[in-house]
Every structure is written in C-alpha cells, then in structure tokens.
TORPANU-970436 format. One line per 2 residues: number of its first residue (from 1); their letters; for each residue x, y, z of C-alpha. Coordinates in nm, 4 decimals. Layout:
NUM> A> X,Y,Z; ...
REM end
This chain:
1> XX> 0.0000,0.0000,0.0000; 0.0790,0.3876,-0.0815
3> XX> 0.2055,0.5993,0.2301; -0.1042,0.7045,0.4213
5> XX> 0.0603,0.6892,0.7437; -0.1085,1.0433,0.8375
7> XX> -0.4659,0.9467,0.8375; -0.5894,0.6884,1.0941
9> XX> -0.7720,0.3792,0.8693; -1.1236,0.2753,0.9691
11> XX> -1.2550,0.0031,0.7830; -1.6713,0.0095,0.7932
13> XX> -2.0289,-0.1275,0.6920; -2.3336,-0.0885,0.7915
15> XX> -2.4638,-0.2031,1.0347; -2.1840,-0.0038,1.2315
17> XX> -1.9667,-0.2717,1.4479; -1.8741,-0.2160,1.7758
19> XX> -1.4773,-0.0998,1.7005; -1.6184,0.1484,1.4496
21> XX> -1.8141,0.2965,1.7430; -1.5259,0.3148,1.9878
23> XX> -1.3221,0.4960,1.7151; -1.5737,0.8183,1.6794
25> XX> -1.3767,1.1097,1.9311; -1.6263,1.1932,2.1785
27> XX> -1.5625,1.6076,2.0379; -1.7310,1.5014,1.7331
29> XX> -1.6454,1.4698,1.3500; -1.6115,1.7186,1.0563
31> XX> -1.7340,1.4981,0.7881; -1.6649,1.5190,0.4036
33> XX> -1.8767,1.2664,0.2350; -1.7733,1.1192,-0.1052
35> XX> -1.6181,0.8073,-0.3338; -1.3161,1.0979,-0.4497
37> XX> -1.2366,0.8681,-0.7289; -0.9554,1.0343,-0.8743
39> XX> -0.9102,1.2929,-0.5713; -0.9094,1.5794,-0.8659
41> XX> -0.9284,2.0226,-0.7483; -1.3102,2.0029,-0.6743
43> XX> -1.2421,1.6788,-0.4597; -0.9779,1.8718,-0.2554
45> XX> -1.2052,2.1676,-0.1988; -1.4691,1.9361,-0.0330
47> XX> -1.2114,1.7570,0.1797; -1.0092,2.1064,0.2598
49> XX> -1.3691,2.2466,0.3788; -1.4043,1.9626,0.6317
51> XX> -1.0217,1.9848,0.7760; -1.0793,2.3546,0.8003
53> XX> -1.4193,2.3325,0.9412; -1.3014,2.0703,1.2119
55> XX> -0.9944,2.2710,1.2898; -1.2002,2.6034,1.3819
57> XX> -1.4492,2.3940,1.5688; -1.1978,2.2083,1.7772
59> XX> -1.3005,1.8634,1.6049; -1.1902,1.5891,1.3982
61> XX> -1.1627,1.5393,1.0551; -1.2739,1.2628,0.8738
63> XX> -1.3888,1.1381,0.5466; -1.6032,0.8878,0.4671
65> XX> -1.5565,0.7121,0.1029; -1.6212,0.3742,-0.0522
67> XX> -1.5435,0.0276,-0.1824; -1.6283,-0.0671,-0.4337
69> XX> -1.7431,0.2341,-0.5751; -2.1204,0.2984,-0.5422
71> XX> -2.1683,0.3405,-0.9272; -2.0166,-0.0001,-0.9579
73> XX> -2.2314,-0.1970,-0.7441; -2.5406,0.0056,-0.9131
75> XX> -2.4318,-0.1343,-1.2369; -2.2396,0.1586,-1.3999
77> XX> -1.9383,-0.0300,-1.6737; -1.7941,0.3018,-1.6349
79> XX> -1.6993,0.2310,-1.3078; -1.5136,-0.0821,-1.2943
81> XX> -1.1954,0.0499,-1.3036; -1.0737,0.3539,-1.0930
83> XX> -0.8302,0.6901,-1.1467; -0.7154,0.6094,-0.8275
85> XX> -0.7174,0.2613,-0.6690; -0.7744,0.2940,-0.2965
87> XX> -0.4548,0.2921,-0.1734; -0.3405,0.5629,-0.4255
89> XX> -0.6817,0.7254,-0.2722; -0.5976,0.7162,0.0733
91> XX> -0.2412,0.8214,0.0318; -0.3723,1.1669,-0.1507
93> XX> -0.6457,1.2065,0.0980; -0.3841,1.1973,0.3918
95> XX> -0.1969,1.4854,0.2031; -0.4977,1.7328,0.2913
97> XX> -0.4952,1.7163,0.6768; -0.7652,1.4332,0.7289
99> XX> -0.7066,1.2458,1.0873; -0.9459,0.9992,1.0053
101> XX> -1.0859,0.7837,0.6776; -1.3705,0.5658,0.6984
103> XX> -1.3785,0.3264,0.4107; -1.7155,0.1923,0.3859
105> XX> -1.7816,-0.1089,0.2127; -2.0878,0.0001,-0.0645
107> XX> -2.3111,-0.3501,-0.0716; -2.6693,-0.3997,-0.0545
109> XX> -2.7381,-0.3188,0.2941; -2.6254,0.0137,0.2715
111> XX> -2.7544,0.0988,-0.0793; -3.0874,-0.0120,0.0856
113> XX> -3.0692,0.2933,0.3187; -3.3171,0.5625,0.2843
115> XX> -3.1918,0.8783,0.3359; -3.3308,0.9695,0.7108
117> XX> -3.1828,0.6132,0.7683; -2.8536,0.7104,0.6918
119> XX> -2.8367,1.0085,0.9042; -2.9946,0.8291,1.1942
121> XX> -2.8364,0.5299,1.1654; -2.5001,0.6055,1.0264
123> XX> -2.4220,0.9548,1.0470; -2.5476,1.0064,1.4290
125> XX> -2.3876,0.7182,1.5757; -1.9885,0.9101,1.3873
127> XX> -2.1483,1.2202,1.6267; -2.1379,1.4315,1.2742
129> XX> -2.1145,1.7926,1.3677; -2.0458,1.9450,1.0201
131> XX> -2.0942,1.7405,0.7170; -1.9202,1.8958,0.3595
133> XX> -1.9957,1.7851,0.0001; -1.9677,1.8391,-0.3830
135> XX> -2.2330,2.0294,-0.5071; -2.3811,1.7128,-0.6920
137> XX> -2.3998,1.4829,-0.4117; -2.6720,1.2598,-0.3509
139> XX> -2.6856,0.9556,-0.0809; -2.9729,0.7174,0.0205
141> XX> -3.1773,0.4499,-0.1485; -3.1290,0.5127,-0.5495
143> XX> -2.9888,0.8267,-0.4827; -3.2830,0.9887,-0.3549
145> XX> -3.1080,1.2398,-0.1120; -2.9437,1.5486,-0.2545
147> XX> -2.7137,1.7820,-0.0902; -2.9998,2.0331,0.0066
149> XX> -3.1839,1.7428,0.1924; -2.8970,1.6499,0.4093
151> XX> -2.9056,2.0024,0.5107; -3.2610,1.9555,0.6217
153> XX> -3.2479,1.6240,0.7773; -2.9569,1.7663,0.9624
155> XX> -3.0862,2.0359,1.1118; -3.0363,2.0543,1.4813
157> XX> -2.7841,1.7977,1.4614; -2.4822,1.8582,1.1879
159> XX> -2.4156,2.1915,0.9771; -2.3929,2.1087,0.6095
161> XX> -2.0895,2.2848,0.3420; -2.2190,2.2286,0.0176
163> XX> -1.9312,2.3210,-0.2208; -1.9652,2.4600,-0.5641
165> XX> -1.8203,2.3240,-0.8735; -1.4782,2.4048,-1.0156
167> XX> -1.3975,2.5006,-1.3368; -1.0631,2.4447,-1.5086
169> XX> -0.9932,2.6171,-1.8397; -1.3570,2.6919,-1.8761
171> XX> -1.4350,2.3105,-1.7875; -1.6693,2.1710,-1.4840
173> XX> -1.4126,1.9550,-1.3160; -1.5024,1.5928,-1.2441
175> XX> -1.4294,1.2404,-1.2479; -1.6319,1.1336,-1.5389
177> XX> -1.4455,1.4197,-1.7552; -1.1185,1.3000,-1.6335
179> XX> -1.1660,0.9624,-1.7467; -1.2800,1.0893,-2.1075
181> XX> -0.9529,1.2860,-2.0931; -0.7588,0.9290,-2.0573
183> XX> -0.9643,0.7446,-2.2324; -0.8873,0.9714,-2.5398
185> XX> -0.4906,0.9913,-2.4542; -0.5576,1.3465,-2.3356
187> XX> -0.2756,1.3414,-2.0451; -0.2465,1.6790,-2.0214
189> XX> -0.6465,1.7901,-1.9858; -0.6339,1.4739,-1.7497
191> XX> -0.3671,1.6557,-1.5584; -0.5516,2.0229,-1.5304
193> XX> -0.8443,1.8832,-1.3757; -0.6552,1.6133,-1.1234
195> XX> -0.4290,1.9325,-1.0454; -0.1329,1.6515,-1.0871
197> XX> -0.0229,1.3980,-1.3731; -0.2651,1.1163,-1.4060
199> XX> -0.0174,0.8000,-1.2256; -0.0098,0.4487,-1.1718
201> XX> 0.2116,0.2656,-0.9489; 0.3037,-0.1234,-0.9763
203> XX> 0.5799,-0.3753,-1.0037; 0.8335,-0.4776,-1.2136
205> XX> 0.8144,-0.7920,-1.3475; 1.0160,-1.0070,-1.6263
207> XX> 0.8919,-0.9306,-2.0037; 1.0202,-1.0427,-2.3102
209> XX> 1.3581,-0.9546,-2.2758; 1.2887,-0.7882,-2.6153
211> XX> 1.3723,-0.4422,-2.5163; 1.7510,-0.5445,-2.3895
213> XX> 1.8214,-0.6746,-2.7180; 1.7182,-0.3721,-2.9317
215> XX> 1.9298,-0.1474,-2.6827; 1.6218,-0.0019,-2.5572
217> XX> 1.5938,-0.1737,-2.2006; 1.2477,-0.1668,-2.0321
219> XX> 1.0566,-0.2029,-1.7019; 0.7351,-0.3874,-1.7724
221> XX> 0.4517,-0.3021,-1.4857; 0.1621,-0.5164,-1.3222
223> XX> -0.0577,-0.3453,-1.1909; -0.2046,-0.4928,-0.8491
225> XX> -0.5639,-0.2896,-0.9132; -0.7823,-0.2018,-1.1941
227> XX> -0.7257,0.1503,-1.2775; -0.8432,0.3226,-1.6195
229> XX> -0.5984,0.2662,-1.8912; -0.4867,0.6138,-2.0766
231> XX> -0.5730,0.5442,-2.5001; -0.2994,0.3263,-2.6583
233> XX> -0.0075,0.4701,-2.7549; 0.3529,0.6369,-2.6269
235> XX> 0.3708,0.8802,-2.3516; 0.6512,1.0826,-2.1820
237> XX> 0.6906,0.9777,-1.8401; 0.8207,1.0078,-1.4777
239> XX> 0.8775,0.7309,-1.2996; 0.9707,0.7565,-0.9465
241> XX> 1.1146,0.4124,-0.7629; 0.8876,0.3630,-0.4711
243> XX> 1.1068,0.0662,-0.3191; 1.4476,-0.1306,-0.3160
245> XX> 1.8534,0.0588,-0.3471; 1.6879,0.3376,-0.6111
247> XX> 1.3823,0.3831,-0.3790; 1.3493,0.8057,-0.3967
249> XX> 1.4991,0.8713,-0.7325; 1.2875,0.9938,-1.0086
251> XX> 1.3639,0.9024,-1.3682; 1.2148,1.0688,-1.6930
253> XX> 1.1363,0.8126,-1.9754; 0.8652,0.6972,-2.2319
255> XX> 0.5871,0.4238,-2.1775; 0.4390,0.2078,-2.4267
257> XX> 0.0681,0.1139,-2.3251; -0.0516,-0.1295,-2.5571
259> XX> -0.0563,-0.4846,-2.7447; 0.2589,-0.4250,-2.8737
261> XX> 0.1426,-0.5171,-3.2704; 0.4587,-0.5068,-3.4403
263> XX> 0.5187,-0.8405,-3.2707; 0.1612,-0.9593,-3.1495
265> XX> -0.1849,-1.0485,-3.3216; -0.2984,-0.9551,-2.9977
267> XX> -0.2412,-0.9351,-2.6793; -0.5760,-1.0117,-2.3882
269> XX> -0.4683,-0.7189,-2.2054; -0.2816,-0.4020,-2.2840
271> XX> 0.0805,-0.3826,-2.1426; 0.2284,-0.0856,-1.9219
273> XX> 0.5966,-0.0853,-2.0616; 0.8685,0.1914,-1.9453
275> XX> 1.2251,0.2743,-2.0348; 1.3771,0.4964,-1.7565
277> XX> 1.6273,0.7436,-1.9622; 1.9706,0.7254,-1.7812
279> XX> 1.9273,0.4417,-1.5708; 2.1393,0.0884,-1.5671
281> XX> 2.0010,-0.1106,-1.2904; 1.7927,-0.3883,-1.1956
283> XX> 1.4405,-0.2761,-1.1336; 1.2781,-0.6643,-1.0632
285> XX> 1.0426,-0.6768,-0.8176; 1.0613,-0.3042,-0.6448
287> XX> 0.7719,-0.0375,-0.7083; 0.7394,0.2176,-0.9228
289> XX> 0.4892,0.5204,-0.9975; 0.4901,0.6338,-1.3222
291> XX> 0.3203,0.9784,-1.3840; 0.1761,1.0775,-1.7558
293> XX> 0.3071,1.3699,-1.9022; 0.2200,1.4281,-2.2693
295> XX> 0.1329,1.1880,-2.5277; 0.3677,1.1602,-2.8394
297> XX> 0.1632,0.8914,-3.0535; -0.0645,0.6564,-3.0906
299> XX> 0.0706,0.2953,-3.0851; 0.0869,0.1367,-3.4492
301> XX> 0.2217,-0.1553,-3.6159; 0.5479,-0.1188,-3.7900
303> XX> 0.6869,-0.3376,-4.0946; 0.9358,-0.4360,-3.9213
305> XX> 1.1879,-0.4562,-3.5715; 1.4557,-0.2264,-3.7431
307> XX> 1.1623,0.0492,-3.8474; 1.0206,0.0064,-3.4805
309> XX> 1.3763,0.0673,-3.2676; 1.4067,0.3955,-3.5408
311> XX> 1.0553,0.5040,-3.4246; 1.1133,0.4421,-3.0342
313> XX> 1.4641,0.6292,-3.0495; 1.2677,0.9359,-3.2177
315> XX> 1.0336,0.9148,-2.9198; 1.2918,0.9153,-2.6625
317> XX> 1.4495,1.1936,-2.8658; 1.1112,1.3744,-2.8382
319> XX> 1.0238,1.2887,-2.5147; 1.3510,1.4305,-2.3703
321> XX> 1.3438,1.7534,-2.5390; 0.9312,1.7957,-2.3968
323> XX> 0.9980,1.7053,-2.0762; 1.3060,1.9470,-2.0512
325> XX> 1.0976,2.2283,-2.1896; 0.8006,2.1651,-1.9736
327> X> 0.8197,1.9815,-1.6455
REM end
C-alpha cells in the first residue's frame, strides 16, 4: 500500500460494528462525504472544507468514502476500473490534513438505506457535527437524497458545506471528464483537472527480454488494481522508484501502453511498458509510480523490428526535449 501513514484507517459497513463505534472522538467529527475517485481540485475543496471546518471547531476530521465504488455496485461499466485505486486514494487524501478515513464497504445493505436512515443510523452514531460535500452529491436508497436534503435532515444535529463546482480552463471539473480525458490519450487535460499527472504505481516484473536486445531496455509493470488505462499509444513519463537501493529517485522516460502489434496479433490485455532514460540497474520486483506527461503517438504496427527501434529512439528523442521544456 501507498504511504497514508497520516490518516488513521477505519474500515466500515453498515450495520456499524462495535470498534467502528469506539473509534468516533467523543468532540465530534467534521465529515466530508464522497467516493473521491480520482481525488481531482473540486475533490480537494470538499475535503479542505471539512479539515478547516473541524480545525475552527476544535473537532476531527474525517472522510467517509467507498469500496467498491457505489456506481459499480449500481451497475455503472464506467466504473469498474478507478483513477485512483484505494490505496493511491488514501495516500492523496492523507496529504490534505484528514485524521481519520472511513472506508465503507458500498453492498446492498447500505444501498438499501433511505436517506433519514442514513443520518440516523449512520451519520449520528460518527457524532457528525459538520458534514461537507460536492455540489452534486446525492446519498440514500437510489440516490434519492441530494445535498440540500442532508441540510434539512440535519438540522439541529450537523451543519452542512455544500461546495460549488470548479472550473478548469472553462471546464466543470469531475471524475467522469477526467476519465474521457484518458480514455482519449488526453494526459495533459487529465492533468488540469486532477491538479497533478494522471499516475499508476506497480511492479516490475520479467517481459520479453525484447527491449535489452534492441538497446532499448524496459521495465514492464503489473498493476495490483484495476485503474483506467490512458488510449494506446507512447507517452513521456516520470517514474519515481517507490522501493528497493533506487527507492526516492525519479527518472524521466517513455511508456508504451498497448498490445505491442509489431510483434503480437494480440495481446488479452494491454501492457504498461517503461524505459527509464539514464538508468542501468535492476528494477525486478521493487515499485514504481509512473506519472503521464504528454502523449507523443498513438501505438501502431510497424513493418518491421529495425523500423520500430528507429521510431522508439525518435520518441525518446522527443520525449527528452518535452519534458526538458516543460516539467
């Protein structure tokens, strides 16, 4: 898992168990309520709200979020893979000041939950004294509670923040525009609305061996969760080594994601494939995050090995000279 040493871990479901209970601070809880999928600028404005608010008050801060992600369970394809896997979630969420994150696990029983039943039964037993959310939020059985409710049903009991939407470069920031952004190799509006590169972080493990031969050695990633894949192609890269006798060092570079068709029919899966400029080591094993900078092409098929290396070395070229100018 990520580093989210800073935030204290709750694991929950409804109904609330007993060690859930024992964990709410008797001062009470500044709430911010949300998946954050993606933890993007209008995320960061909710969860900023509630660490301010509980900082004022003399209270705690807390989020509560989900797992799987509500959408998914409700039957949304969109869903099924995340910007940010939970523990890349949790690690960005312990950046804003948060003491506390309660990861709720989204099944039946609490989709089932009307939306006085989550206040009374999940939201007064946390002693919520301040609640923030997106401007778009809704909670409850089929999403039948809106932002302006909670206010209501709260009354007496919890102040609610409601905030606004953000706009970036004219655009209403969120998590379904962010995955458009990758899913059309768009790194760069990706990165305005996350306010940081789209990243994924996984281990090295043995390829091919093809890349050593050419001269162009390369660190080929698994990925332990399901994340959304950025369009096909090549992409200038960071890549920061997370773990092992590099562990701190940051590396610029270019990433192949793709079937590799030059030498494939096809492939079930597309690979995540990285060659770190500058570096001579052994990478097997350790943990790397590789952050997407700009996209220099879409992936093709070539005629042939010797036309491919040409290509790749015109990349790298390309790649070098962008991230140079730019990062």
């Amino acid at each position: 898992m990520e580093d989210s040493e800073n935030v204290n871990i709750v694991n929950a479901a409804y109904p609330l168990a007993d060690d859930v209970l024992r964990s709410v601070p008797p001062e009470g809880t500044s709430l911010a309520i949300g998946d954050f999928d993606g933890v993007h600028v209008g995320h960061r404005a909710v969860l900023k709200r509630a660490v301010e608010t509980a900082r004022r008050r003399g209270m705690q801060a807390a989020v509560m979020t989900f797992s799987p992600h509500p959408r998914e369970v409700l039957g949304s394809p969109a869903y099924s893979d995340w910007i940010t896997p939970l523990p890349r979630k949790l690690a960005l969420i312990s950046e804003t000041g948060m003491d506390t994150a309660y990861v709720f696990a989204f099944d039946a029983a609490f989709a089932a939950l009307s939306p006085d039943e989550f206040v009374e039964r999940v939201l007064k037993p946390l002693r919520v004294r301040a609640v923030s959310v997106g401007f778009n939020f809704t909670f409850g059985r089929k999403g039948a509670g809106t932002a302006a409710m909670l206010r209501e049903l709260g009354e007496g009991l919890f102040t609610v923040d409601i905030v606004e939407p953000m706009l970036v470069n004219g655009e209403r920031v969120s998590s379904t525009s962010i995955r458009e952004a990758l899913r059309e190799g768009d790194v760069e509006r990706a990165a305005a609305l996350l306010g940081r590169p789209f990243s994924v972080t996984g281990y090295v493990v043995a390829g091919e061996g093809r890349g050593r031969t050419i001269g162009i050695p390369t660190a080929n990633l698994a990925i332990p969760e399901r994340c959304v894949k950025p369009a096909g192609g090549v992409y200038a890269v960071t890549a920061r080594i997370e773990t092992g006798p590099y562990a701190g060092r940051t590396f610029g570079g270019v990433m192949n994601v793709g079937v590799k068709p030059t030498f494939h029919a096809a492939l079930p899966e597309p690979s995540w494939e990285a060659h770190l400029f500058d570096f001579d080591g052994d990478l097997y094993g350790q943990r790397i995050t590789v952050s997407f900078r700009f996209r220099l092409r879409e992936e093709r098929k070539f005629a042939s090995a010797r036309e491919l290396v040409e290509r790749i070395r015109e990349d790298i070229a390309e790649a070098r000279r962008m991230l140079a100018e730019r990062v």
